[in-house]
C-alpha positions in Angstrom: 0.0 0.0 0.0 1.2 3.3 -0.8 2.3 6.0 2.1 0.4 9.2 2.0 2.7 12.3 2.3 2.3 12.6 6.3 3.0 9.0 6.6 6.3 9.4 4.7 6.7 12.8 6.4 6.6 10.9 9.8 9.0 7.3 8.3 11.5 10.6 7.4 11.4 12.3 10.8 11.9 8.9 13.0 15.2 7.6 10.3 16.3 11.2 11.6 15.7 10.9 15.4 17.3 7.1 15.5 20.3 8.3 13.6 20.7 11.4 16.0 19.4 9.9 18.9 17.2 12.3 20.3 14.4 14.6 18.6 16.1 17.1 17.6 16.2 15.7 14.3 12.6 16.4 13.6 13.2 20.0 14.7 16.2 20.0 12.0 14.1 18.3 9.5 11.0 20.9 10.1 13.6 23.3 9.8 14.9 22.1 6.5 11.3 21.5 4.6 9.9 24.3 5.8 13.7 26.9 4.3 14.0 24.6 0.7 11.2 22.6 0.2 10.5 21.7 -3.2 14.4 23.0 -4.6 17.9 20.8 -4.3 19.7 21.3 -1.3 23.8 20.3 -1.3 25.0 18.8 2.0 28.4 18.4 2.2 30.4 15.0 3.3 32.0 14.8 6.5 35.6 14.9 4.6 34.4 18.0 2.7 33.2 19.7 5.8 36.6 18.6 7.8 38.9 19.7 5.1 37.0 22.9 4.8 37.8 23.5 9.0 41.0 22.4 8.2 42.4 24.3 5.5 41.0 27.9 8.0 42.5 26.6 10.8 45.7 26.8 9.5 45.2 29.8 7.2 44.0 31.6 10.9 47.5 30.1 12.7 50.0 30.5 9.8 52.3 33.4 11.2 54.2 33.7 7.4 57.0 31.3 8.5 55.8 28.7 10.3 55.4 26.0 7.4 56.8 23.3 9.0 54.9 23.4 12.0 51.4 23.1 10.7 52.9 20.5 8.5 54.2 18.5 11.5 50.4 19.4 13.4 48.0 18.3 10.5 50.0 16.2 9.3 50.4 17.5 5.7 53.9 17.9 3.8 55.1 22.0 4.0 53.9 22.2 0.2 50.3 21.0 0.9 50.4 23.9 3.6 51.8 26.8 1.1 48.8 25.6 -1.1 46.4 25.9 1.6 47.9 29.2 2.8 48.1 31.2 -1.0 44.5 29.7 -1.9 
């Protein structure tokens, strides 16, 4: 049998509140339908969103010498870091 749209409304909101573990996800949810319903929203990965902090955490520390020291702290060679810093 098919869902009706508050059925599937309701499957969508518990899938959110059992992968957040709490109900907050229906209030994020709400949130979302009710700011782009109907249009493509783009949410980015985990990696995308970490490299993102990344990359400003060491633009905000780099101090116009210190290369090798944000290499050494995120792990990333002293030329990955003069990228990150002249981007």
């Amino acid at each position: 049998m098919a869902k009706n749209g508050s059925d599937f409304l309701s499957d969508i909101e518990d899938r959110f509140n059992e992968v957040l573990g709490a109900p907050d996800g229906t209030i994020a949810l709400r949130e979302i339908l009710k700011l782009h319903a109907g249009t493509e929203i783009y949410i980015p990965s985990k990696t995308e969103t970490f490299i993102a902090y990344r990359d400003e955490q060491i633009r905000s520390s780099f101090d116009g010498s210190n290369y090798a020291e944000l290499a050494r702290l995120w792990h990333l060679s002293s030329s990955q870091i003069r990228t990150i810093v002249h981007r």
